[in-house]
KOLLUMDO-521952 format. One line per 2 residues: their letters; for each residue x, y, z of N, C-alpha, C. Coordinates in steps of 0.1 Angstrom, whole numbers, plus 5000, padded with zeros to 4 digits. Each point is the difference from the previous one (the first is absolute). Layout:
BEGIN
a	X,Y,Z,X,Y,Z,X,Y,Z | ... $
! end
This chain:
BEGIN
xx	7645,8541,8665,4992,4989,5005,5005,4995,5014 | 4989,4999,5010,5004,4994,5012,5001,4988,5000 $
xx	5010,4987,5007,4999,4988,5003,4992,5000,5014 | 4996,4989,4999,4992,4999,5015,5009,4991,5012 $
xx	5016,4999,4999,5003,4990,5007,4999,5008,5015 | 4993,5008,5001,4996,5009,5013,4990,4988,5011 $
xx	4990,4998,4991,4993,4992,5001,4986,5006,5005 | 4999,5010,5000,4988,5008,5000,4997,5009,4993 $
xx	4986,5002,4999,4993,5009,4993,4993,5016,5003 | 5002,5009,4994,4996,5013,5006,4981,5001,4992 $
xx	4995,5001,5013,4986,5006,4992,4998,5014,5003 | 4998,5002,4986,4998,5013,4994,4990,5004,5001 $
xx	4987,4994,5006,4986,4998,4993,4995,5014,5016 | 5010,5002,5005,4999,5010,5014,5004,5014,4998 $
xx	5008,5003,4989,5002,5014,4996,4988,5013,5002 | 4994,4998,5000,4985,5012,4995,4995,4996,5017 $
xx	5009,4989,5008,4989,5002,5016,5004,5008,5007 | 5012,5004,5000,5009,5007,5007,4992,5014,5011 $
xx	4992,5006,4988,4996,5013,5007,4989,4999,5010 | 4994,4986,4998,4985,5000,5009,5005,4988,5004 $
xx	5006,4992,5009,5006,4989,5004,4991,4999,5016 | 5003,5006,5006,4991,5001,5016,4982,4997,4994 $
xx	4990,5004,4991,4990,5000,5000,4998,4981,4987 | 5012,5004,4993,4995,4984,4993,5003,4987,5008 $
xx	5011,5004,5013,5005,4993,5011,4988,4995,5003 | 4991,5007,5009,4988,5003,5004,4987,4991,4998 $
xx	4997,5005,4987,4989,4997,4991,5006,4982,4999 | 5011,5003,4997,5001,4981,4992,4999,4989,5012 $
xx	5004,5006,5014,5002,4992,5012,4982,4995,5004 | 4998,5016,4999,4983,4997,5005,4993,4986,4989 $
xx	4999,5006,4991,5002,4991,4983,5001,4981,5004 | 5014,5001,5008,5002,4990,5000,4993,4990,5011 $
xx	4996,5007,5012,4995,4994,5010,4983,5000,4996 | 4993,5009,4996,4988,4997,4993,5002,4985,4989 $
xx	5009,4997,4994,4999,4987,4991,5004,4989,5012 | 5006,5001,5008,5003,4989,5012,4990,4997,5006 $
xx	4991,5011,5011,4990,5002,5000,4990,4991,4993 | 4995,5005,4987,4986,4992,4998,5008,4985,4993 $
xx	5008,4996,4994,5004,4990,4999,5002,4992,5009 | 5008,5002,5013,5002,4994,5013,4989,4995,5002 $
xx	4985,5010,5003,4989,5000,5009,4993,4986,4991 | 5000,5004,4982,4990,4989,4995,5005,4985,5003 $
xx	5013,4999,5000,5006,4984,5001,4996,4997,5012 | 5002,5007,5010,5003,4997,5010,4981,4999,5000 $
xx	4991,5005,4999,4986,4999,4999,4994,4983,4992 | 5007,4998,4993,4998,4989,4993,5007,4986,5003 $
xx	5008,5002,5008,5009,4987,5004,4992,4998,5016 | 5000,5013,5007,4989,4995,5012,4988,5000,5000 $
xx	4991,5002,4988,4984,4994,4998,4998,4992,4993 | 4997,4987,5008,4996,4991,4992,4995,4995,4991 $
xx	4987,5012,5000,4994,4997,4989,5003,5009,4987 | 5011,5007,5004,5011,5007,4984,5010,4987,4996 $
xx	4998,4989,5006,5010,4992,4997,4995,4990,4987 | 4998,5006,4988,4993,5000,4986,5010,4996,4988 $
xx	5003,4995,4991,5007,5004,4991,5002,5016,4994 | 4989,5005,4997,5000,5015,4993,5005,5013,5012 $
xx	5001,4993,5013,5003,5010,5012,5014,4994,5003 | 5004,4989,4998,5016,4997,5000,5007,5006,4990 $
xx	4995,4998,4984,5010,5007,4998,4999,5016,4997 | 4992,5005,5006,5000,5019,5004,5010,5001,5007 $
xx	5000,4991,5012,5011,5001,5010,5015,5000,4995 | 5001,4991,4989,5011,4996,4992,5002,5014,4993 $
xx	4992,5004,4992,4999,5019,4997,5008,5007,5008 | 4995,5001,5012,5002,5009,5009,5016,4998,5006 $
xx	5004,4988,5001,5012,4993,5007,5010,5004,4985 | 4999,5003,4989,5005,5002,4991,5001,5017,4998 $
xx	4991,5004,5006,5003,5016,4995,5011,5005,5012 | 4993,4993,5014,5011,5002,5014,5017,4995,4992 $
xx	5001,4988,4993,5016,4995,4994,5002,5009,4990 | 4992,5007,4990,5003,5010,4987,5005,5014,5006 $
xx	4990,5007,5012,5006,5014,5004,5009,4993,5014 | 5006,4991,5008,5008,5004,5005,5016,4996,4996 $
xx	4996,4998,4985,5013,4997,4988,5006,5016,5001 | 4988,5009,4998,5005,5011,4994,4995,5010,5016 $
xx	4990,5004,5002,5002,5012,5007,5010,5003,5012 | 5005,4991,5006,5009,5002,5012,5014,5005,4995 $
xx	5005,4995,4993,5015,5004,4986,4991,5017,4995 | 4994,4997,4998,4991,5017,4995,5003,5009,5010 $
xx	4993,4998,5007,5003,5010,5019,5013,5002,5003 | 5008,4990,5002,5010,5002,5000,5009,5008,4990 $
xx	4997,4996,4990,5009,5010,4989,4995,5019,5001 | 4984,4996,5002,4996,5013,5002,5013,5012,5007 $
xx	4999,4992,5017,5006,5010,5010,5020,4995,4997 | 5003,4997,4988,5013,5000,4998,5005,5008,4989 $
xx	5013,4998,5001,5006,5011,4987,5003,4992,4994 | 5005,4990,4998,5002,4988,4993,4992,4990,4997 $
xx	4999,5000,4989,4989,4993,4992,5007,4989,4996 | 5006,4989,5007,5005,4989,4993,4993,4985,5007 $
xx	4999,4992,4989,4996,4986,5007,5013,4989,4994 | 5003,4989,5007,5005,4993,4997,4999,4991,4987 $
xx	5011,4997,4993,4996,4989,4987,4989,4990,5004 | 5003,4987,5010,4996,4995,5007,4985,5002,5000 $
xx	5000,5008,5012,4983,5008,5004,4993,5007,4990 | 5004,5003,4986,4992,5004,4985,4998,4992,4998 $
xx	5008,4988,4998,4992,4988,4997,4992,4995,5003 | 5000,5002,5014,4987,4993,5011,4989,5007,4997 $
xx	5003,5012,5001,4992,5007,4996,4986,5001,4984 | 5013,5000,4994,4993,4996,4988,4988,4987,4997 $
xx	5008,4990,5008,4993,4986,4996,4987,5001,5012 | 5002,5010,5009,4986,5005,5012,4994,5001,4991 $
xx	5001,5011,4990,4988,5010,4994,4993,4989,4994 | 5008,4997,4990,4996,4991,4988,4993,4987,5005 $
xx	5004,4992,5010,4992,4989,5006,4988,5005,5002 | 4998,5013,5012,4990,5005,5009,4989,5002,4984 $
xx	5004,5006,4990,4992,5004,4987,4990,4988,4995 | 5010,4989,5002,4994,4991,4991,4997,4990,5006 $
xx	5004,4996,5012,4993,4993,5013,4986,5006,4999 | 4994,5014,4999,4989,5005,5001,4987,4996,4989 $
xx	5008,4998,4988,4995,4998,4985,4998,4983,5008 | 5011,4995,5003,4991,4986,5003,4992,4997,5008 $
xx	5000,5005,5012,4991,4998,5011,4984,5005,4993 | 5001,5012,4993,4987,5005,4992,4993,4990,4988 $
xx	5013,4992,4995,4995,4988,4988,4996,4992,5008 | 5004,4993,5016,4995,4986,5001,4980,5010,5011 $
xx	5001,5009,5005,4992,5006,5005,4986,5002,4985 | 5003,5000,4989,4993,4996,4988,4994,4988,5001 $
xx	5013,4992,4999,4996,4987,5003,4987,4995,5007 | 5003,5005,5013,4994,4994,5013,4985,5007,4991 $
xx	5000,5011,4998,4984,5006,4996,4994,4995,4990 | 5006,4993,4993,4999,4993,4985,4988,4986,5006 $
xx	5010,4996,5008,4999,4988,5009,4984,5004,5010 | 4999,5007,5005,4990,5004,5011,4990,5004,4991 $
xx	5001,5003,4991,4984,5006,4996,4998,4992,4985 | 5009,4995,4987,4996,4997,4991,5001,4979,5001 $
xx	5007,4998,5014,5002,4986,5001,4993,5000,5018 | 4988,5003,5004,4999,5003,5016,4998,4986,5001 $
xx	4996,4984,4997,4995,4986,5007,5015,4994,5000 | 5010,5007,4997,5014,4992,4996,5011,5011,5012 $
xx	5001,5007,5004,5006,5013,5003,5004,4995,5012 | 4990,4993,5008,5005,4996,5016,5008,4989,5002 $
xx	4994,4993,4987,5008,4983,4997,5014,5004,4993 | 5007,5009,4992,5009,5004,4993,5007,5012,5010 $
xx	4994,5008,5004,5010,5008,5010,5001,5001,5016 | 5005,4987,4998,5010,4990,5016,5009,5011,5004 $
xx	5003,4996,5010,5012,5005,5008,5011,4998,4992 | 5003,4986,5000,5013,5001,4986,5001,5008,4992 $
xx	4989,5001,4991,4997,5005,4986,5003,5016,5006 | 4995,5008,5008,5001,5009,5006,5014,5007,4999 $
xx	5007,4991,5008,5017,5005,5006,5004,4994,4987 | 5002,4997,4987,5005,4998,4990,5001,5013,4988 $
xx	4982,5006,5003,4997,5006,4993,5011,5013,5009 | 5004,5002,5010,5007,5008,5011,5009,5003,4992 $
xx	5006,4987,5003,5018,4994,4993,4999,5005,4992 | 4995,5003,4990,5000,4997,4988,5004,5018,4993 $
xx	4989,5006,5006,5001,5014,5003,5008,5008,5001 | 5011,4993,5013,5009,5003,5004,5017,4993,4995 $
xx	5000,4988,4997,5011,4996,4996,5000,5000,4984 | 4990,5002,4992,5004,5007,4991,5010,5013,4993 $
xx	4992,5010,5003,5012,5011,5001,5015,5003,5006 | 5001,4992,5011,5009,4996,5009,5010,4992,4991 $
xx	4995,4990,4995,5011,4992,4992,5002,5006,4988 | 4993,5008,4996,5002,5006,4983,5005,5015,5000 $
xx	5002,5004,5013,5011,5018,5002,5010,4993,5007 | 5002,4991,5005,5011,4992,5006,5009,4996,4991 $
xx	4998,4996,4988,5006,4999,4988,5005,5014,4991 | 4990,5008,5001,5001,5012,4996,5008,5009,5005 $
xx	5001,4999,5014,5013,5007,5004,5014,4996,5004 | 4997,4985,4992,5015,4994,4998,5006,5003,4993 $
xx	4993,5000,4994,5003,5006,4983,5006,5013,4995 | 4994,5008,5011,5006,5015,5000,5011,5000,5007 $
xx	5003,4993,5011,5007,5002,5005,5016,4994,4992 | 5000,4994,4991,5011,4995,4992,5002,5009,4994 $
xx	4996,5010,5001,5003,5013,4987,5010,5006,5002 | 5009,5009,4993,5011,5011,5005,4993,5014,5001 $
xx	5002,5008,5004,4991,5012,5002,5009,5012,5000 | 4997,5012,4990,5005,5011,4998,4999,5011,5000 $
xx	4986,4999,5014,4998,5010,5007,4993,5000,5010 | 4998,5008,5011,4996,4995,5013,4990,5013,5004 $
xx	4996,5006,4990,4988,5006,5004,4986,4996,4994 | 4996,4999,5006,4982,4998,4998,4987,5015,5001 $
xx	4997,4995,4992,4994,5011,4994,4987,5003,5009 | 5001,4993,5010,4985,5001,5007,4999,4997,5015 $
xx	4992,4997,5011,5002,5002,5011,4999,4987,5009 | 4999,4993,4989,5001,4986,5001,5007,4990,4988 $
xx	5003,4989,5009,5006,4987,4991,4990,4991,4989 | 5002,5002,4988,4990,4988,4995,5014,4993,4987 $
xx	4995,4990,5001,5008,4991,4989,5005,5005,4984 | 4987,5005,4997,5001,5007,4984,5009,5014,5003 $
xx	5007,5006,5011,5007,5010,5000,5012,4996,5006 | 5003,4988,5004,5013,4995,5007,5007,4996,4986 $
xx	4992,4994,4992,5003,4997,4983,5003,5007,4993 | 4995,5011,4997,5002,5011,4991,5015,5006,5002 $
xx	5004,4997,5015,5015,5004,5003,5011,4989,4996 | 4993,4994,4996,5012,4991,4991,5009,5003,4992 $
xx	5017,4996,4999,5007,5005,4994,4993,4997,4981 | 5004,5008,4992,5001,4994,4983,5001,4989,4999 $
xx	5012,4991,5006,5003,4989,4991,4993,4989,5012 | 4991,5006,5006,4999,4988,5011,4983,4991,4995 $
xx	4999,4985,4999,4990,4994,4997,4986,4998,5002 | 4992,5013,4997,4987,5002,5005,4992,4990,4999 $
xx	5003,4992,4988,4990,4989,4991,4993,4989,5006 | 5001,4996,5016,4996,4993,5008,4990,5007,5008 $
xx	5003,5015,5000,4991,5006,5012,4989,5010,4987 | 5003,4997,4991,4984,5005,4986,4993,4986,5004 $
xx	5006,4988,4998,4993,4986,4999,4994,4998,5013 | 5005,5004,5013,4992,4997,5008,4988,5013,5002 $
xx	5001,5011,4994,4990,5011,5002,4987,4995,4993 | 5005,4990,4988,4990,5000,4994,4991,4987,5005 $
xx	5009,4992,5000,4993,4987,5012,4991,5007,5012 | 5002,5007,5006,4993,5006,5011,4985,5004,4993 $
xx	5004,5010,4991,4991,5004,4994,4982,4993,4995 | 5009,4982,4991,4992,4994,4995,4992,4997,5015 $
xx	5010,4992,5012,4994,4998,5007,4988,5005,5007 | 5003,5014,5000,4990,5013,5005,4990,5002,4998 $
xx	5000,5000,4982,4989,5001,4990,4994,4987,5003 | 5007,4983,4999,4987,4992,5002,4994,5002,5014 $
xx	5001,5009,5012,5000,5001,5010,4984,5011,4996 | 5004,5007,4996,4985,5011,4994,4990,5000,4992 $
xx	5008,4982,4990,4990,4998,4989,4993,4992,5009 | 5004,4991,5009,4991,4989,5010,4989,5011,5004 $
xx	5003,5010,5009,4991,5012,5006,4986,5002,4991 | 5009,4998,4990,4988,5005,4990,4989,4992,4997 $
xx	5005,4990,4997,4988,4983,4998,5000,5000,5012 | 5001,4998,5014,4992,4998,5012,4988,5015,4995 $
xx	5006,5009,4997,4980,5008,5003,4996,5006,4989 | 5004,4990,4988,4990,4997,4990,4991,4991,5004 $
xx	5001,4990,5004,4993,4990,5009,4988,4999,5010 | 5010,5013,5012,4994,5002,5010,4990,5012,4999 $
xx	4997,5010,4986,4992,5006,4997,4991,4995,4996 | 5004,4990,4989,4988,4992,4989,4990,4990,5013 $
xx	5008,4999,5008,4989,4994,5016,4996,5008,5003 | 5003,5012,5006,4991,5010,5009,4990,5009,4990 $
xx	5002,4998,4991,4988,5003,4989,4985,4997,5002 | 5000,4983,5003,4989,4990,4999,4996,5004,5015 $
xx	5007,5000,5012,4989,4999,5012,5005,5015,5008 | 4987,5004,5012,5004,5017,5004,5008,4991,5014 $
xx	5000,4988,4999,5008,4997,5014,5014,5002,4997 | 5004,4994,4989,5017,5003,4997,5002,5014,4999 $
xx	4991,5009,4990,5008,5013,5001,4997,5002,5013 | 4993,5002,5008,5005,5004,5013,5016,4994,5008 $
xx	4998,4986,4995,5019,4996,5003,5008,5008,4992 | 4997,5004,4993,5013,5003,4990,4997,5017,5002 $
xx	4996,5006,5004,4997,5012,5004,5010,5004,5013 | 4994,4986,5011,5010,5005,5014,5012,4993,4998 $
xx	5002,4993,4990,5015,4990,5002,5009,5007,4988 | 4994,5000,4992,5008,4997,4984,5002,5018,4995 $
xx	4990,5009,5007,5004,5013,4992,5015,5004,5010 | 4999,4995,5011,5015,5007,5007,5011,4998,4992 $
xx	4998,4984,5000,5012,4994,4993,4999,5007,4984 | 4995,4994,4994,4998,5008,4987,5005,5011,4997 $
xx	4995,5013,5010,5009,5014,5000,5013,5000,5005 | 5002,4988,5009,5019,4998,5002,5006,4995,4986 $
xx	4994,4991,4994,5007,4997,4988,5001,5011,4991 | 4992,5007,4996,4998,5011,4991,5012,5008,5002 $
xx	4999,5004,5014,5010,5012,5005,5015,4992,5000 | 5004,4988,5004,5010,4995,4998,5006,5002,4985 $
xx	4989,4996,4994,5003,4998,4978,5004,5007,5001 | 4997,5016,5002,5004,5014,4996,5009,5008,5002 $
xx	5004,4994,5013,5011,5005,5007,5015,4994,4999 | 4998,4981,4994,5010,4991,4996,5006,5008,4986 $
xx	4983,5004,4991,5010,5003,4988,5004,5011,4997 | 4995,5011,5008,5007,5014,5003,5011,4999,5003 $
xx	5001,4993,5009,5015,5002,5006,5014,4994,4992 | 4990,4987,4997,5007,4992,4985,5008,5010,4989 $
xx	4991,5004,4996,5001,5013,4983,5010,5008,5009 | 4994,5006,5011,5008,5011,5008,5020,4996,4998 $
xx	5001,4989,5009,5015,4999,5003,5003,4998,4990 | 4995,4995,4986,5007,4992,4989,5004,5015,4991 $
xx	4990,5006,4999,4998,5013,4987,4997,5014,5002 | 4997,5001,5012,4997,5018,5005,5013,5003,5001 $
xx	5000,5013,4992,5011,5015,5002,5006,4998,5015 | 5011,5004,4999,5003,5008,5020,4997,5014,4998 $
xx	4994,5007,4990,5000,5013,5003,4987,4998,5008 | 4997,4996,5002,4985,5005,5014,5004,5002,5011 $
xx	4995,5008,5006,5009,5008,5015,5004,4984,5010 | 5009,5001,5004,5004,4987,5011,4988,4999,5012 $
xx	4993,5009,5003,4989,4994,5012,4989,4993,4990 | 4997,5003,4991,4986,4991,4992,5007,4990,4997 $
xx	5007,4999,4994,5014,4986,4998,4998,4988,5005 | 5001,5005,5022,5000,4993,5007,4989,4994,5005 $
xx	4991,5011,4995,4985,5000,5006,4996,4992,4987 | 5003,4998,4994,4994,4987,4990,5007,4985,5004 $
xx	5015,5005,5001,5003,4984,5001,4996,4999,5017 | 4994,5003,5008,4997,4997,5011,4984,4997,5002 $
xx	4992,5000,4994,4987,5005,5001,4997,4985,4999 | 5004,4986,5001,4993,4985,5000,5009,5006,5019 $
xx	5004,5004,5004,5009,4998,5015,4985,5013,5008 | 4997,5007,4994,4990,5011,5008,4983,4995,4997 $
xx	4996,4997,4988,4985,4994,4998,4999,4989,5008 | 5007,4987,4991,4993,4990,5006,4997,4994,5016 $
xx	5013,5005,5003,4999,4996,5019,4990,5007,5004 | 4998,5006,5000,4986,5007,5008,4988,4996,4994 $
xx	4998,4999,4985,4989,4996,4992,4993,4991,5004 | 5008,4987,4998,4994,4985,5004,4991,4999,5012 $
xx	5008,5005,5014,4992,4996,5013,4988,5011,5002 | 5001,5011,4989,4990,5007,5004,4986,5001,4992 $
xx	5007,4991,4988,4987,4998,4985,4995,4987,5006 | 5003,4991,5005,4997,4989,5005,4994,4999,5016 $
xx	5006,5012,5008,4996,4997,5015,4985,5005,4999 | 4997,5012,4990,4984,5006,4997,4991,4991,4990 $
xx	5004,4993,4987,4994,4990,4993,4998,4985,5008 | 5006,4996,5007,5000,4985,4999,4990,5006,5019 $
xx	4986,4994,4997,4992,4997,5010,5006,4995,5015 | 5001,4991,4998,5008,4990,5012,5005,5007,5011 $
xx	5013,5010,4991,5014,5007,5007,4991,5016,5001 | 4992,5003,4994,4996,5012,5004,4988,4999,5013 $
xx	4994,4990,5000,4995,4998,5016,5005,5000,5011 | 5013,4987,4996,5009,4997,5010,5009,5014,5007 $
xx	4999,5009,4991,5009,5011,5003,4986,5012,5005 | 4989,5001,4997,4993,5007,5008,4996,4994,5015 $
xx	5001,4984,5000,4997,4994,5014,5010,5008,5011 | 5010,5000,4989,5012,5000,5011,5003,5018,5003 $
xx	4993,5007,4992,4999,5017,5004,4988,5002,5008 | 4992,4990,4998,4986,4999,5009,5002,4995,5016 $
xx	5010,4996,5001,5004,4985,5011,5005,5014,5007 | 5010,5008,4996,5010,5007,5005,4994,5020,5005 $
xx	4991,4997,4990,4989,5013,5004,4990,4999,5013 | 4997,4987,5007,4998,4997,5010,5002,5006,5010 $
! end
């Protein structure tokens, strides 16, 4: 058994790149500036048109400003490891690391719960919606989004970080919290970081059960008139299919780190525990810059303006 008083960690999760390293170099760089790219363009689209300046178009933006903090947690440490022979990151920066992914994960789950909200609000409450979502009410529902997960992996990677650790390889090509743990020595106190997994967890789930009664609701209205399902057609199927794909991918990857074999080859491995860092950044600004009316004008104005 290794001690970690090294204070860093070897990722392993790069063994199987070795032979094709110039072309995944490549691919992931291009990769990465395509998610900068349409994420950059939508915020930056929505903060200077005024008339994107909406609740349901602020927090897209919020989306987007979160997938830009989730991949530049990870792809730049990626590239870099790529064109090195040494696969090591700092104790420190795993950590940081870690508490990136996991914030960026569930910062996303909330921005999508109160983005519920706001639709709940807009189509099953529309005479109340203008009077109830203020500018305050707005930057709360923001906060809220955001300083949640923030305060509750803040804690979570305190927690780990008290641990003694008795080995310093990681099994994958990235930092996440549930594998900084598992390197814990035998006799060392896991029983705080089960209790906080599961706190996360409850929180999560009431975070999915809300999702759920907002569009039991917001269906049982678009039922009665063809004006709402048309809202809920251009507003609520985007979001709707983000949530779906989010569910699926949380609890894959969930089951995955907790209970999948390591005998599966190390590239699927990675390509599972990586696949919320490759889908959703691109997903969002592109399910939403084609669905949501408003942003898909404003972006033909502006290829029409330029085709001049």
């Amino acid at each position: 058994i290794e001690t970690s008083n090294e204070r860093s960690f070897i990722l392993s999760g790069f063994n199987e790149t070795m032979n094709f390293t110039v072309p995944l170099f490549s691919v992931t760089l291009l990769y990465y500036c395509v998610i900068l790219f349409f994420n950059i363009s939508l915020v930056l689209l929505i903060v200077l048109d005024e008339s994107l300046h909406e609740p349901m178009y602020i927090f897209l933006s919020s989306l987007c400003i979160n997938a830009l903090y989730g991949t530049t947690g990870f792809y730049p440490k990626f590239l870099s490891d790529l064109l090195s022979s040494s696969h090591r990151i700092s104790y420190e920066g795993c950590l940081l690391q870690a508490f990136i992914m996991y914030s960026f994960v569930c910062c996303n789950l909330s921005i999508l719960t109160v983005m519920a909200f706001d639709r709940y609000m807009a189509i099953c409450r529309p005479l109340h919606y203008y009077s109830f979502m203020t500018k305050r009410r707005l930057s709360q529902l923001v906060c809220f989004s955001w300083l949640t997960p923030f305060c509750i992996f803040a804690i979570n990677v305190v927690l780990t970080a008290r641990l003694k650790l008795c080995g310093i390889k990681i099994q994958r090509a990235l930092c996440l919290n549930w594998l900084i743990v598992k390197l814990a020595c035998p006799e060392a106190d896991t029983f705080s970081n089960n209790v906080s997994a599961y706190v996360i967890l409850v929180v999560y789930l009431s975070h999915w059960l809300f999702i759920i009664w907002t569009y039991i609701y917001i269906i049982k209205t678009c039922v009665r008139s063809r004006e709402d399902r048309v809202k809920f057609t251009q507003t609520c199927v985007p979001h709707l299919t983000s949530v779906i794909i989010n569910f699926t991918v949380m609890v894959f990857d969930s089951m995955y780190l907790r209970f999948v074999s390591r005998d599966l080859p190390q590239s699927l491995q990675n390509f599972i525990t990586l696949e919320f860092l490759i889908i959703r950044p691109v997903m969002y600004p592109l399910m939403y810059g084609f669905n949501l009316t408003k942003i898909r004008n404003r972006i033909s104005s502006l290829i029409y303006l330029k085709g001049k």
